[in-house]
N, C-alpha and C positions, 0 to 999 in steps of 0.2 A: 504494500500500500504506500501509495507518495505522502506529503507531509501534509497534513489534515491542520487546520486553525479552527480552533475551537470560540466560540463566542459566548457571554456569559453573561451573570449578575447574583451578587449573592445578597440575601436578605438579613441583614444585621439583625433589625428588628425578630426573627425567629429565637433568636441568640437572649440569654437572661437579661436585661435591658434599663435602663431608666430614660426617657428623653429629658433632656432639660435644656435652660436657657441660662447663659453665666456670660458676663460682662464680657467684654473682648477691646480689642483697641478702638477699635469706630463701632462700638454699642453692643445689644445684646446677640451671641451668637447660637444656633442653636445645635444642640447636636445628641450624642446619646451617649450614658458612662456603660460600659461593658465589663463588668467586674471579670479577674482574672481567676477565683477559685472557683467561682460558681460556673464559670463555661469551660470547665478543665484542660483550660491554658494553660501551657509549658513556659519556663525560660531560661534559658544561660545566657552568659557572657561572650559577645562575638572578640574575637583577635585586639579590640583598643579597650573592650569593657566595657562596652555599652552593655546593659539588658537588651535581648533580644527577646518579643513575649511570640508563641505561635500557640496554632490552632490546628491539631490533627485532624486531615478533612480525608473521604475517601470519595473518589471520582468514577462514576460508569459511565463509559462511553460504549455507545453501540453502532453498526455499522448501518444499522438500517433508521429512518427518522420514524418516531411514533406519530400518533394521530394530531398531533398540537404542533410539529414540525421540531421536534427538540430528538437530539440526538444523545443524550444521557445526562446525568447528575453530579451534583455536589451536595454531601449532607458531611456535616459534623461527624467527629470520631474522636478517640482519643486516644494516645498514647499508648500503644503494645506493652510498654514495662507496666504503664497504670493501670491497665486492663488486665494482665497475667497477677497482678497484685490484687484487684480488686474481690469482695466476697458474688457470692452469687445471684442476689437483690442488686449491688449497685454494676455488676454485667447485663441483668436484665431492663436496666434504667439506661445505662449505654444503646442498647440496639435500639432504642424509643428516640436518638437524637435527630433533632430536625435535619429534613435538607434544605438545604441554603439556595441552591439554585438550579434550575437548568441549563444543557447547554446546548449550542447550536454548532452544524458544521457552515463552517466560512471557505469560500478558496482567495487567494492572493491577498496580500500582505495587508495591514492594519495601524492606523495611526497610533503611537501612544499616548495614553493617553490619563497620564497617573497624575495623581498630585504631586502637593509638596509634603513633605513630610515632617512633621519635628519632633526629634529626640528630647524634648524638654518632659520633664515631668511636671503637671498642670496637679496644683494643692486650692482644693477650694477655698484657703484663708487669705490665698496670692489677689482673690478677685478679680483678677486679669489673666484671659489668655495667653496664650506665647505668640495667635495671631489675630 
């Protein structure tokens, strides 16, 4: 098979959530806190030290498109060592995790199209964003 581009979007909001609005440089901004134990988020330290936080996702793609035109999934996962650790209620609470999105097959190349990113850590006492 030649190189397939996959299209997507994953729904934060599936994800344990808060939305809120907190002051930012030019006013209120809105957005969502995503706690890190309650979505059994990972993280180490990359090569300079930063925290690195991820999100174990498992991906089905299939060859053929379903009836909605989506050619396979993204749902939530977690971690194989935290999963071989875990008792047999919180495995059963594992396979129950949301999927996050669909995905589509694309041919020829795609803009990027990412944000900005900032390593700051944001403390609600700071009342100001880092943007």
């Amino acid at each position: 098979m030649g190189k397939r581009i996959l299209s997507g979007s994953l729904a934060f909001s599936k994800l344990i959530h808060v939305k809120m609005e907190v002051k930012g440089k030019t006013g209120l901004v809105k957005g969502i806190f995503i706690p890190i134990e309650q979505n059994h988020f990972s993280s180490y330290k990359d090569k300079e030290g930063k925290e690195v936080i991820t999100m174990a996702i498992r991906v089905l793609v299939k060859d053929e498109a379903d009836e909605h035109g989506q050619h396979g999934f993204i749902s939530q996962s977690v971690d194989s060592k935290i999963y071989k650790e875990s008792t047999d209620e919180q495995k059963e609470k594992y396979k129950k995790l949301p999927i996050l999105g669909n995905l589509k097959d694309f041919s020829g190349d795609r803009d990027d199209a990412s944000g900005a990113v900032s390593n700051e850590t944001f403390t609600p006492e700071s009342d100001d964003l880092p943007f």
